[in-house]
PDB file of N, CA, C and O in Angstrom:
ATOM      1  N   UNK A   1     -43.389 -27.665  84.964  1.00  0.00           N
ATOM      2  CA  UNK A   1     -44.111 -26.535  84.423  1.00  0.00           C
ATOM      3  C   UNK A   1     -43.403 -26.056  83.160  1.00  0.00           C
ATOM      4  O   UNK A   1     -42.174 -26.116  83.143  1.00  0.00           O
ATOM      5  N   UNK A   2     -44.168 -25.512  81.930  1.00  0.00           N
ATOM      6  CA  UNK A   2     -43.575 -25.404  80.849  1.00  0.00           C
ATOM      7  C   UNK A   2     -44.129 -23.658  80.740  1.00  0.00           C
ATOM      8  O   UNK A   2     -45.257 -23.303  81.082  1.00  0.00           O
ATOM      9  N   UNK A   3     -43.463 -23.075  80.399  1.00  0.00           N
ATOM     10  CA  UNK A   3     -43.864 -21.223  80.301  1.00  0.00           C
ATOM     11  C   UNK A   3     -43.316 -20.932  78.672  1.00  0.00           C
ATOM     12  O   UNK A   3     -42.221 -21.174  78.164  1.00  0.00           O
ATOM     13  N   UNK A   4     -44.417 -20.383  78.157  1.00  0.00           N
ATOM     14  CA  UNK A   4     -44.126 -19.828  76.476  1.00  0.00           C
ATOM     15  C   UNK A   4     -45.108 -18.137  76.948  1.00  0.00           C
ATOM     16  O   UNK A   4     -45.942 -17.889  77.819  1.00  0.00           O
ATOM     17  N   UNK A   5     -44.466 -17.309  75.875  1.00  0.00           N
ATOM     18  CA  UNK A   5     -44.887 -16.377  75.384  1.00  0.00           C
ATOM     19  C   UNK A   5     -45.908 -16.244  74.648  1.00  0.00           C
ATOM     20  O   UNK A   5     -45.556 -16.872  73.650  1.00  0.00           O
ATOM     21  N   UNK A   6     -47.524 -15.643  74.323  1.00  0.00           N
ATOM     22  CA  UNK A   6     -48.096 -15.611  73.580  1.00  0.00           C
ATOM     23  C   UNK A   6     -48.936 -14.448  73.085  1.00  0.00           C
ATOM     24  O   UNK A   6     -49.076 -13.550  73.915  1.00  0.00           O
ATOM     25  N   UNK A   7     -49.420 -14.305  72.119  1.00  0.00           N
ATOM     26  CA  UNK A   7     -50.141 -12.841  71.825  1.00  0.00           C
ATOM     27  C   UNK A   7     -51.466 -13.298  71.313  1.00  0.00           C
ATOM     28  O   UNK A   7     -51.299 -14.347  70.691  1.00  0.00           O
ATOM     29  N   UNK A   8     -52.693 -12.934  71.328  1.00  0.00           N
ATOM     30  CA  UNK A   8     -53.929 -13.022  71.291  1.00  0.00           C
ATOM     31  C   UNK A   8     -54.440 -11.823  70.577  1.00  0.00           C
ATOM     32  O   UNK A   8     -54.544 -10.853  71.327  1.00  0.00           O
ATOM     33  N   UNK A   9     -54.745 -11.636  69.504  1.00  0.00           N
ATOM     34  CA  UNK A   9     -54.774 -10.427  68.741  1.00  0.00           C
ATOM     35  C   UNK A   9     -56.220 -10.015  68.052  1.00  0.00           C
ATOM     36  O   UNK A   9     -56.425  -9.010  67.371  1.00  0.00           O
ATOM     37  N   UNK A  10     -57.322 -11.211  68.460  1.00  0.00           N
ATOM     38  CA  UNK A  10     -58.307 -10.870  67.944  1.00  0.00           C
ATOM     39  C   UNK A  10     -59.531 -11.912  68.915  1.00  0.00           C
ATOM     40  O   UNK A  10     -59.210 -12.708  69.798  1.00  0.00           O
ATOM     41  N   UNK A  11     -60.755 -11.660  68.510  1.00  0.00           N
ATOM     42  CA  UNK A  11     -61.696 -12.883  69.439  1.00  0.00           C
ATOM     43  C   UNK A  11     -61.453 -14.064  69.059  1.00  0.00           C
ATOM     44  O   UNK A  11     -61.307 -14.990  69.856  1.00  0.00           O
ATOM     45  N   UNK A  12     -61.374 -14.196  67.714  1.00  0.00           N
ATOM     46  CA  UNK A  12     -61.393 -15.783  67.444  1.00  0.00           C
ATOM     47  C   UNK A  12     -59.779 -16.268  68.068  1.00  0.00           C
ATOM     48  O   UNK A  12     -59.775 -17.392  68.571  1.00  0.00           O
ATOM     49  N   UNK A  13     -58.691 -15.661  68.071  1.00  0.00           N
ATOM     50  CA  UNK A  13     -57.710 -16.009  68.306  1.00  0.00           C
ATOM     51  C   UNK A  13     -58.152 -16.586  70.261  1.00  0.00           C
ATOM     52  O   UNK A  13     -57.984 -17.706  70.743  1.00  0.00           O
ATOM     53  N   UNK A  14     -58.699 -15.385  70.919  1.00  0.00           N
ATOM     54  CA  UNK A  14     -59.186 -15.753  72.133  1.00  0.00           C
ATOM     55  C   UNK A  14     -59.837 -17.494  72.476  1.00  0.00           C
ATOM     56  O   UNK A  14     -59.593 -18.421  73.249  1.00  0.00           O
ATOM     57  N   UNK A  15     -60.768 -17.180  71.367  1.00  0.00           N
ATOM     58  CA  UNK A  15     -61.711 -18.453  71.223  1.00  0.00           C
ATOM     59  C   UNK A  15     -60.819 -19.518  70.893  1.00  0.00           C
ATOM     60  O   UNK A  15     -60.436 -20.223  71.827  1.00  0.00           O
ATOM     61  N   UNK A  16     -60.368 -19.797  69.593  1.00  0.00           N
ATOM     62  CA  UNK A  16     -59.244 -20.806  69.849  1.00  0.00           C
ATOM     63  C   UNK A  16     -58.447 -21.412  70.840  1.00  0.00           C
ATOM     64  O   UNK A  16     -58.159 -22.589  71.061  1.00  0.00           O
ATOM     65  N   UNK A  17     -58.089 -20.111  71.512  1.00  0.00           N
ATOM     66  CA  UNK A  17     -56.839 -20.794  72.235  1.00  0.00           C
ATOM     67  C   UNK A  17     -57.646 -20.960  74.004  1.00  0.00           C
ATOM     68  O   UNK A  17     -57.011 -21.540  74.884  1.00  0.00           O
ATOM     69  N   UNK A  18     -58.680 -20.530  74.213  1.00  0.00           N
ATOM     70  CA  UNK A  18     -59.531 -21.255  75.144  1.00  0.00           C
ATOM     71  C   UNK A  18     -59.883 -22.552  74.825  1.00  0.00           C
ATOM     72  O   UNK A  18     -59.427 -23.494  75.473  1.00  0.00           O
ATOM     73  N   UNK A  19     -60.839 -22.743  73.661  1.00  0.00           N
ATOM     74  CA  UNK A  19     -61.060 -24.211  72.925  1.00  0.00           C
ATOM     75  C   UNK A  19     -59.763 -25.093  73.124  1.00  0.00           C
ATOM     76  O   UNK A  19     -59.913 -26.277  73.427  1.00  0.00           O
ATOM     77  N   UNK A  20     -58.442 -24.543  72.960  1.00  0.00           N
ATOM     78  CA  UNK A  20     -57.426 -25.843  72.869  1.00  0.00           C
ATOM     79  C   UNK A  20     -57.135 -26.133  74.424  1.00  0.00           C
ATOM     80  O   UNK A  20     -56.817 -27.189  74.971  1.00  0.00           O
ATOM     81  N   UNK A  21     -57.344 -24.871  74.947  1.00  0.00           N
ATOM     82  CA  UNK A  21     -56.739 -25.126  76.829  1.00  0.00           C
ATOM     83  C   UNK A  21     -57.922 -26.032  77.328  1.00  0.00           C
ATOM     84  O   UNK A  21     -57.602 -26.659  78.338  1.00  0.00           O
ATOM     85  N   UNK A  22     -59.100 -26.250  76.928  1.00  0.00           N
ATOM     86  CA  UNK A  22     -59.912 -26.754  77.465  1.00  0.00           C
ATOM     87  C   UNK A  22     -60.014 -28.198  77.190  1.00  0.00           C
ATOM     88  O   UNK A  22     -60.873 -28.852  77.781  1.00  0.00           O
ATOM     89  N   UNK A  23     -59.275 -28.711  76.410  1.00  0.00           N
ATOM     90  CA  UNK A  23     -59.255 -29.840  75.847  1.00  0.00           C
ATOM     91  C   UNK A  23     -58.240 -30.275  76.825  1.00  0.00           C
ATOM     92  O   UNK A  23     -58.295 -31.501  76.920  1.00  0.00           O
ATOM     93  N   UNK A  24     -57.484 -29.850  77.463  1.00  0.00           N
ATOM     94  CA  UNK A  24     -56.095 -30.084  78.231  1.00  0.00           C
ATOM     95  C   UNK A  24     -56.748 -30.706  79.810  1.00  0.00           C
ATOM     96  O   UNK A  24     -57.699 -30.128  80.337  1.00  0.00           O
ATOM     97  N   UNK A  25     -56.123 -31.895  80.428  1.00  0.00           N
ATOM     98  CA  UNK A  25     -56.590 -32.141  81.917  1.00  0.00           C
ATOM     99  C   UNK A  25     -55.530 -31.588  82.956  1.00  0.00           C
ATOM    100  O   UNK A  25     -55.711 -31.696  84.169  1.00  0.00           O
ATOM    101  N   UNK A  26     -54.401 -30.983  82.396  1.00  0.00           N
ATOM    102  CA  UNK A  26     -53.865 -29.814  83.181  1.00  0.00           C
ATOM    103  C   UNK A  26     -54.060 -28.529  83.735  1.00  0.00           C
ATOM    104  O   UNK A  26     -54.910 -27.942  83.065  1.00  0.00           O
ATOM    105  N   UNK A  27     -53.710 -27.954  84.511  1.00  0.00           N
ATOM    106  CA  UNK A  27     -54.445 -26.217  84.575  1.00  0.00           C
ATOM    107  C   UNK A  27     -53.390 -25.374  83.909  1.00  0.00           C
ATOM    108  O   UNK A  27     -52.196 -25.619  84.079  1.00  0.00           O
ATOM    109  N   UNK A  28     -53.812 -24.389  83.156  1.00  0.00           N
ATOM    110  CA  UNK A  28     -53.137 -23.536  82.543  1.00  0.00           C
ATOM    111  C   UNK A  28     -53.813 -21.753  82.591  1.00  0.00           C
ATOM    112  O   UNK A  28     -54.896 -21.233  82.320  1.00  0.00           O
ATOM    113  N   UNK A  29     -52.580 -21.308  83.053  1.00  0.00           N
ATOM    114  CA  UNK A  29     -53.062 -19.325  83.410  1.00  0.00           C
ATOM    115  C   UNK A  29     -52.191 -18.784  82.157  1.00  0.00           C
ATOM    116  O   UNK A  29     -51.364 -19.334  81.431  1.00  0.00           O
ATOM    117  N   UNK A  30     -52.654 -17.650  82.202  1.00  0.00           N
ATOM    118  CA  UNK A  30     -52.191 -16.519  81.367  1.00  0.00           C
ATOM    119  C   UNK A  30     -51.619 -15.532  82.465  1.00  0.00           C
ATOM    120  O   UNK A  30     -52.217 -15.101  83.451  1.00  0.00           O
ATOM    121  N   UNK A  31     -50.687 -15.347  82.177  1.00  0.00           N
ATOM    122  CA  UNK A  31     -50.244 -13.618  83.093  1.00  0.00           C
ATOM    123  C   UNK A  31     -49.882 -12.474  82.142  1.00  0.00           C
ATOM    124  O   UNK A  31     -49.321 -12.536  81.048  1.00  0.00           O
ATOM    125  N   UNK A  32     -50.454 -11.145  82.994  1.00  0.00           N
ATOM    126  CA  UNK A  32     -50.532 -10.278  82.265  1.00  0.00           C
ATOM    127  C   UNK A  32     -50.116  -9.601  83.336  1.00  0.00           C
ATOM    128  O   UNK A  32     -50.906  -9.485  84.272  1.00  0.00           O
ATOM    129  N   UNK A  33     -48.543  -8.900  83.446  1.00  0.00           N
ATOM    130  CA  UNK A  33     -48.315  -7.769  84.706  1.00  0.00           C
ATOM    131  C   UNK A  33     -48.308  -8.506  85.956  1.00  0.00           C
ATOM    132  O   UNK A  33     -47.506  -9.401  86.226  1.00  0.00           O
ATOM    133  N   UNK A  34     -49.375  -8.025  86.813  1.00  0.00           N
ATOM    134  CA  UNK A  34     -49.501  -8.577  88.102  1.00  0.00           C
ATOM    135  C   UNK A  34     -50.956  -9.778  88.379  1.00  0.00           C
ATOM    136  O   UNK A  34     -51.269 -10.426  89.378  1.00  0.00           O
ATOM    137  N   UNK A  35     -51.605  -9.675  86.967  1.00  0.00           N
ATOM    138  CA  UNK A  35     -52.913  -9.981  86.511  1.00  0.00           C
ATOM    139  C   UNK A  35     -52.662 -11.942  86.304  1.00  0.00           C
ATOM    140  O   UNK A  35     -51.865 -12.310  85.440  1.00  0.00           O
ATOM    141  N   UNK A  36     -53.069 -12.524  86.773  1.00  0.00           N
ATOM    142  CA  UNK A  36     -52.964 -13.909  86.835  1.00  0.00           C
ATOM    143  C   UNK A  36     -54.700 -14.405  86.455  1.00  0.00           C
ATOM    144  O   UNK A  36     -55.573 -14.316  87.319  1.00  0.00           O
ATOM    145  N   UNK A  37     -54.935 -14.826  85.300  1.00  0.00           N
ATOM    146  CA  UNK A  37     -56.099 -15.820  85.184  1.00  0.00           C
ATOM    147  C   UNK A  37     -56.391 -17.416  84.222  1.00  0.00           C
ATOM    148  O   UNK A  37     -55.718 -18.051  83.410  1.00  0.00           O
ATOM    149  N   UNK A  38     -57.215 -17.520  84.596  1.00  0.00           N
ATOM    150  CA  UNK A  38     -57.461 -19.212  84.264  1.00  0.00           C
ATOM    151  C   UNK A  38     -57.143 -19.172  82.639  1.00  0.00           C
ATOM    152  O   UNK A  38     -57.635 -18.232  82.015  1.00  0.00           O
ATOM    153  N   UNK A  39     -56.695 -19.717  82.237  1.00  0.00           N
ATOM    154  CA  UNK A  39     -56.657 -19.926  80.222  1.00  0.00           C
ATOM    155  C   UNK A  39     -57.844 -20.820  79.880  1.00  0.00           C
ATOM    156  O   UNK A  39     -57.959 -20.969  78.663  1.00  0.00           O
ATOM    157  N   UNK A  40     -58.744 -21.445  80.601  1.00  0.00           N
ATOM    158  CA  UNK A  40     -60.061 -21.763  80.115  1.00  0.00           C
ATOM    159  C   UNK A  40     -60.687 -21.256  80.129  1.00  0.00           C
ATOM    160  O   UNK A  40     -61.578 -21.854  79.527  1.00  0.00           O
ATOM    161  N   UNK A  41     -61.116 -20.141  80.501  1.00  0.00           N
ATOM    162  CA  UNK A  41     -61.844 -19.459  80.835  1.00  0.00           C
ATOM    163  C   UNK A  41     -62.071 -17.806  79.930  1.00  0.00           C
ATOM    164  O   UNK A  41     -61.540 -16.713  80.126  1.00  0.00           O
ATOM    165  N   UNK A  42     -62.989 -18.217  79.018  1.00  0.00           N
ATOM    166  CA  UNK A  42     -63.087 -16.397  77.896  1.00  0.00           C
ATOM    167  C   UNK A  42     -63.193 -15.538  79.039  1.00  0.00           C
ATOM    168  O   UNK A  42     -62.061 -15.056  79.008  1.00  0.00           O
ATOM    169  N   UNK A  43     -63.684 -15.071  79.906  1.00  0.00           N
ATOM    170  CA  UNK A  43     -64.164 -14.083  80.865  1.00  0.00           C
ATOM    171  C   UNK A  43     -63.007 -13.293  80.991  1.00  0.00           C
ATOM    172  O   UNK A  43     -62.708 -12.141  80.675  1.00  0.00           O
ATOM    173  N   UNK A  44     -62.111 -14.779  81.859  1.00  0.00           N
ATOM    174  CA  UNK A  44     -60.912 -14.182  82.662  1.00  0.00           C
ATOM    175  C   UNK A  44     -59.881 -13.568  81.864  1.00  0.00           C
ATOM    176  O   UNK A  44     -59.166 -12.613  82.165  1.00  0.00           O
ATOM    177  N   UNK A  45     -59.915 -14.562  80.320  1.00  0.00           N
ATOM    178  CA  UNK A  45     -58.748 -13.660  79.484  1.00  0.00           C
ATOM    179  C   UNK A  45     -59.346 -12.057  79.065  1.00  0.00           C
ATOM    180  O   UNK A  45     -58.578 -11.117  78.861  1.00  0.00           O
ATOM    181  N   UNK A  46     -61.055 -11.930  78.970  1.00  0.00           N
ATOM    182  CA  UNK A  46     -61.137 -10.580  78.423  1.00  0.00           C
ATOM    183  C   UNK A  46     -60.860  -9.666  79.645  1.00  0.00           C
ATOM    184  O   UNK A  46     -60.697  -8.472  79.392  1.00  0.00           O
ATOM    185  N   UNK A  47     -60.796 -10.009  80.742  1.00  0.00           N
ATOM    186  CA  UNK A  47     -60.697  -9.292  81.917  1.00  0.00           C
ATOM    187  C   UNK A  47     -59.021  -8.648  81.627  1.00  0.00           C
ATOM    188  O   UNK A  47     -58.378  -7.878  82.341  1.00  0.00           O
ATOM    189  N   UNK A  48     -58.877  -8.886  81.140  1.00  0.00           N
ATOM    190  CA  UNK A  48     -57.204  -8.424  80.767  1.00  0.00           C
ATOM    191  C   UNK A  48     -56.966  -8.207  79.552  1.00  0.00           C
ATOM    192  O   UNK A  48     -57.872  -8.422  78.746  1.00  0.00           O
ATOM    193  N   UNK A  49     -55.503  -7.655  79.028  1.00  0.00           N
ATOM    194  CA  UNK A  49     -55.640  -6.770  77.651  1.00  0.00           C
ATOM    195  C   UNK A  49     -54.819  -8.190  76.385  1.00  0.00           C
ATOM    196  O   UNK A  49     -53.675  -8.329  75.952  1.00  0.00           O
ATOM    197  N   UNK A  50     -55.884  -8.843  76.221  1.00  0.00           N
ATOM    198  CA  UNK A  50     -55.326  -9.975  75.401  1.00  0.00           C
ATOM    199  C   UNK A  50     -54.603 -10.056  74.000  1.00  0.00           C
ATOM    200  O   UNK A  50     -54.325 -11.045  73.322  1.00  0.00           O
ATOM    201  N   UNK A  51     -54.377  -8.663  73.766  1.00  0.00           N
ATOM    202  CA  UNK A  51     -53.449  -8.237  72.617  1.00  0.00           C
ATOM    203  C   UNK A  51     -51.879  -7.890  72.994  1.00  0.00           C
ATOM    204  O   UNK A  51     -51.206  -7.295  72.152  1.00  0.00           O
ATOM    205  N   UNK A  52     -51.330  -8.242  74.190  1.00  0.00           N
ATOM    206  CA  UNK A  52     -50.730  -7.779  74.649  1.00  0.00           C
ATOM    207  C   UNK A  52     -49.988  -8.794  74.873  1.00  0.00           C
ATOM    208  O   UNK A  52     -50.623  -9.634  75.510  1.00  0.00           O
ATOM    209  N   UNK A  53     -48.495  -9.244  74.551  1.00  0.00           N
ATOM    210  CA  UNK A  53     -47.570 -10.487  75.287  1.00  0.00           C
ATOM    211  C   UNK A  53     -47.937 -11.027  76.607  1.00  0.00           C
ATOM    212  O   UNK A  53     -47.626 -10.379  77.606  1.00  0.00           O
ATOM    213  N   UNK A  54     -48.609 -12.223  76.725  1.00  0.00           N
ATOM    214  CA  UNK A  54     -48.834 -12.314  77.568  1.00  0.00           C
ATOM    215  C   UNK A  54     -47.937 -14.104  78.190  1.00  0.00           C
ATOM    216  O   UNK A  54     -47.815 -15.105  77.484  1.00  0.00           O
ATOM    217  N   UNK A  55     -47.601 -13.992  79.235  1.00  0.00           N
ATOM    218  CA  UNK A  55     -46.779 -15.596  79.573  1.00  0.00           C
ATOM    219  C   UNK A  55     -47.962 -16.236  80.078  1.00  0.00           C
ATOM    220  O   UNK A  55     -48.950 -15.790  80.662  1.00  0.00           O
ATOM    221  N   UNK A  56     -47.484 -17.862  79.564  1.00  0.00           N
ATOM    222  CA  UNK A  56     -48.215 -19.154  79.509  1.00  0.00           C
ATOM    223  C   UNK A  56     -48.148 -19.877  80.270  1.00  0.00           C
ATOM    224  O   UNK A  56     -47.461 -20.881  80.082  1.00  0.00           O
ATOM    225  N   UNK A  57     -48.746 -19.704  81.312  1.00  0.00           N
ATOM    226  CA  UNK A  57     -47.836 -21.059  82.134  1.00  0.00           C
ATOM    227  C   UNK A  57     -48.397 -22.386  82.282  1.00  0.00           C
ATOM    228  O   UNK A  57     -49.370 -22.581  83.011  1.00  0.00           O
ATOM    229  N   UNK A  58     -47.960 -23.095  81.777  1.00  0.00           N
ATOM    230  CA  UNK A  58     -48.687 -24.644  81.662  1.00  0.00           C
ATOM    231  C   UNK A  58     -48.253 -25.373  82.471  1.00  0.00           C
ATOM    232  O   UNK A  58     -47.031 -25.515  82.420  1.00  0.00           O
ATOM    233  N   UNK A  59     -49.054 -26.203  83.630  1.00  0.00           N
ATOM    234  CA  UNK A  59     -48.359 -26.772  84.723  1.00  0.00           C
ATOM    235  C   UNK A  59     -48.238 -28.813  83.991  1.00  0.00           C
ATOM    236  O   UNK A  59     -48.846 -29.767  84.477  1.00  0.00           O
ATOM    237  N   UNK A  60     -47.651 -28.836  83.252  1.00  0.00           N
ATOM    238  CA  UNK A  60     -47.369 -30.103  83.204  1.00  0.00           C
ATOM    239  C   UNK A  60     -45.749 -29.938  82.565  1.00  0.00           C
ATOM    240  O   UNK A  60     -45.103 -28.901  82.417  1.00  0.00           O
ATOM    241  N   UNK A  61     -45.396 -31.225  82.279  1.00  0.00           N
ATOM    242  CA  UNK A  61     -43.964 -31.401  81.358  1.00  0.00           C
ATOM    243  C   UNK A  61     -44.196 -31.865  80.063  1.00  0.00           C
ATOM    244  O   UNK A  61     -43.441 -31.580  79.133  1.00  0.00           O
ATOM    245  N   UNK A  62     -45.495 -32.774  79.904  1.00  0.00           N
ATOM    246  CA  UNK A  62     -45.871 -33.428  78.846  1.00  0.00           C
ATOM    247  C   UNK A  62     -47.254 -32.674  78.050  1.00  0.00           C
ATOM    248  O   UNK A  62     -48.451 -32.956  78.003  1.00  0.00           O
ATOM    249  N   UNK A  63     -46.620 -31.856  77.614  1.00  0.00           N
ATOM    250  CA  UNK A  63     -47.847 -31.037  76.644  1.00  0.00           C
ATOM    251  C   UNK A  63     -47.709 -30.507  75.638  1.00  0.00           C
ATOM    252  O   UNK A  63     -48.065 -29.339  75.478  1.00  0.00           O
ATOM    253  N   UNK A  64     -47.198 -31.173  74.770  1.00  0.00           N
ATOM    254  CA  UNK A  64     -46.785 -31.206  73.232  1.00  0.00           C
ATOM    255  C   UNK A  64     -48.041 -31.018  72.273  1.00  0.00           C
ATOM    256  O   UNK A  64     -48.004 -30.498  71.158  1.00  0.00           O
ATOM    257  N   UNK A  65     -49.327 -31.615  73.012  1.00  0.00           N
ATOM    258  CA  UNK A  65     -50.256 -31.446  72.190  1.00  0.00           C
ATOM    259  C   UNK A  65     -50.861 -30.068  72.121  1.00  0.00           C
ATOM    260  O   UNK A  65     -51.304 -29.421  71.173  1.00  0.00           O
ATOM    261  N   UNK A  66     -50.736 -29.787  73.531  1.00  0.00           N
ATOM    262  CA  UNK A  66     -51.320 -28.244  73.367  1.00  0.00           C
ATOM    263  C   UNK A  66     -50.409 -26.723  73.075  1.00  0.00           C
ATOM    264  O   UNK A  66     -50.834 -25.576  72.939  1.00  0.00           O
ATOM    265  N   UNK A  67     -49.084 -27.233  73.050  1.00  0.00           N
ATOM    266  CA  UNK A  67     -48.150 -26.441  72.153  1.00  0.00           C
ATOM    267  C   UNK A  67     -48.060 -26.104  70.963  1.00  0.00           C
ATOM    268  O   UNK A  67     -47.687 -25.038  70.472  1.00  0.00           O
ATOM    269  N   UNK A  68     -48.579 -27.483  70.276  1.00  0.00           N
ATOM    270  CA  UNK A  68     -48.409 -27.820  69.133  1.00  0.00           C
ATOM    271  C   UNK A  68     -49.924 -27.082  68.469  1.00  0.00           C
ATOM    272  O   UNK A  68     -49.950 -26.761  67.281  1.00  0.00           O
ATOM    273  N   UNK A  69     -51.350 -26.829  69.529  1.00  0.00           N
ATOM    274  CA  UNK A  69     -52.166 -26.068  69.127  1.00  0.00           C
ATOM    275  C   UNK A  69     -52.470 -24.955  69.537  1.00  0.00           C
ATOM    276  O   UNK A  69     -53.613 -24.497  69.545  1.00  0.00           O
ATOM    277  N   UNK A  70     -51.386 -24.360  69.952  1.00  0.00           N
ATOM    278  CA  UNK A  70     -51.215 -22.991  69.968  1.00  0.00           C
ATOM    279  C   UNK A  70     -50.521 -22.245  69.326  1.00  0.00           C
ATOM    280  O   UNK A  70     -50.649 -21.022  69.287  1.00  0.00           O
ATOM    281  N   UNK A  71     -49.398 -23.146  68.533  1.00  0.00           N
ATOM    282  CA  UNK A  71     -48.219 -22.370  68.106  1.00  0.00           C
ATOM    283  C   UNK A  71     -48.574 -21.104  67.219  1.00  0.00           C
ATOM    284  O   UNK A  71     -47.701 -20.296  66.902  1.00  0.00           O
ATOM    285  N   UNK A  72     -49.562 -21.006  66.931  1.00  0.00           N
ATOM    286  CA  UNK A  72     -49.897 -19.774  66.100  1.00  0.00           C
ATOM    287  C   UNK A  72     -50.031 -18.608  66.778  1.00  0.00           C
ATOM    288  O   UNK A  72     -49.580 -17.648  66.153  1.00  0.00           O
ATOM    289  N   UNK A  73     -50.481 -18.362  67.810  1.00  0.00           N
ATOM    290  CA  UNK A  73     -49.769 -17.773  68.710  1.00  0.00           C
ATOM    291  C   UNK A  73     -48.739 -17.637  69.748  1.00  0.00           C
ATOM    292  O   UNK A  73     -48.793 -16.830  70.676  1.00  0.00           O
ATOM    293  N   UNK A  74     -47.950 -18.344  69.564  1.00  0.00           N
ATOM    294  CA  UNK A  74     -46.635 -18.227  69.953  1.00  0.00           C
ATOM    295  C   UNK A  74     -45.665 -17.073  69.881  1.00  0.00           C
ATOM    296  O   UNK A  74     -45.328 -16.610  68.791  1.00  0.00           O
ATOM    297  N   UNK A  75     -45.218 -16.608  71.014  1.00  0.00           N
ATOM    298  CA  UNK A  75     -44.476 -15.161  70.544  1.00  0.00           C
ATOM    299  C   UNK A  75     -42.749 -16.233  70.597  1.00  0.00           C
ATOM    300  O   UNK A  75     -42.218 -16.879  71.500  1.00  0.00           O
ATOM    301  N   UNK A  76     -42.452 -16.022  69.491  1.00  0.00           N
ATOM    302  CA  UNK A  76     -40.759 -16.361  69.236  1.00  0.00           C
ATOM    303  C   UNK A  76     -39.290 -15.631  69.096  1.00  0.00           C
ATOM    304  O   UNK A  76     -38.279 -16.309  68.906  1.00  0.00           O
TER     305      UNK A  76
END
């Protein structure tokens, strides 16, 4: 499992970074607090405050590609 930090600061930023998780054959959540939801899923991220640091948790080891299309939101 690989865990990054990320911030989501607008819709399209939302939209993007659903579009790249969805391209992925891994499962990947967002946590927010106690708030756990799917990262494919627009619903589940608006269900939560997506401007807000939120952790990544990507359940593989090999996912360079979808790091590599997120890094723009990357909190560092």
């Amino acid at each position: 499992m690989t865990k990054v930090n990320v911030r989501l600061m607008t819709i399209n930023d939302v939209k993007d970074f659903v579009t790249a998780a969805n391209y992925c054959s891994y499962d990947i959540d967002l946590i927010s607090g106690r708030y756990n939801v799917d990262a494919k899923s627009l619903m589940g991220i608006f269900s939560i405050v997506p401007s807000e640091n939120l952790e990544c948790q990507i359940f593989s080891d090999e996912c360079e590609d979808f790091l590599k299309a997120i890094e723009p939101f990357i909190v560092k």
